[in-house]
Structure formats: structure tokens, C-alpha cells
N, C-alpha and C positions, 0 to 999 in steps of 0.2 A: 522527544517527538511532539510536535505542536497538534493538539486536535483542529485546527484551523482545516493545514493538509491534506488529512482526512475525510475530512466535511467536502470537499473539492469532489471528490468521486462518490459521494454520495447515492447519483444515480447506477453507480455500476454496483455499488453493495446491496445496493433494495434488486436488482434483477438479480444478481448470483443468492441472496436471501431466498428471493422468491422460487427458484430451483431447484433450492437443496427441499424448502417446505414441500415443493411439486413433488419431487424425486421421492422422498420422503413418506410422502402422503400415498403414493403408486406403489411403494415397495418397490424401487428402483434403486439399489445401492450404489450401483456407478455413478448414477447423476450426481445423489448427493456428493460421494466421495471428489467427484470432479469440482461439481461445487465449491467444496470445502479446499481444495486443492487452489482456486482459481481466487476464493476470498485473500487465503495467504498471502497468492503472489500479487493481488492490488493491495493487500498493507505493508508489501515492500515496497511497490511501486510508489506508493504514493504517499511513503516516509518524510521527515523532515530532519536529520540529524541537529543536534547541537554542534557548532564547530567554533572553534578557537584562531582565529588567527595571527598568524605569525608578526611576530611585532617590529618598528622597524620603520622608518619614513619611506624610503626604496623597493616597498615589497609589494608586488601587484597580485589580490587574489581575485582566481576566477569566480564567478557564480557558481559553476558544476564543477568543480575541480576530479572528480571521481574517485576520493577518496573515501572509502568506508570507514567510520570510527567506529 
């Protein structure tokens, strides 16, 4: 995974950061826990897999192909 990608949503990890610290700080366990939930799913989102393509003169690969390595 490239930390480039990453860096890209930046703005959405300093708000869900700043959440769980609210949450947090309230003694709100849900928030955080949502929070913490919601961080996960933008470092899936905003992954960058290594992929290998398929070698080959005739072989056309997409940009998103939707495979998970």
C-alpha cells in the first residue's frame, strides 16, 4: 500500500480523529467506537494494492479491475 493514497483523505482522518478525541473526551463510547469503525473503513477505501500484471502483448488491463489481492 503506497502512503501517497493515503495522504489523499487526509481531510476525512483529522475529522473521524477528531471524533473519537470529542467522543472520547465526553465519555461517549459509541462515538468513539463509530469512529473507530469509520477510520477502518477509509483505510480500506482509500488503499492502494500492489498488482502484477498479466504479461502478454494482447492483454488489456483495466485501471479498477476489482480484484482484491
Amino acid at each position: 500500500m503506497r502512503f501517497q493514497t493515503l495522504y489523499e483523505g487526509r481531510a476525512i482522518f483529522a475529522v473521524l480523529l477528531l471524533l473519537a478525541a470529542i467522543g472520547g473526551w465526553l465519555g461517549w463510547g459509541w462515538l468513539v467506537v463509530l469512529a473507530a469503525l469509520l477510520i477502518v473503513f477509509c483505510i480500506n477505501f482509500f488503499r492502494d494494492p500492489d498488482r502484477v500484471a498479466p504479461a502478454g502483448e494482447d492483454v488489456v488491463v483495466a485501471a479498477a479491475d476489482g480484484i482484491r489481492s
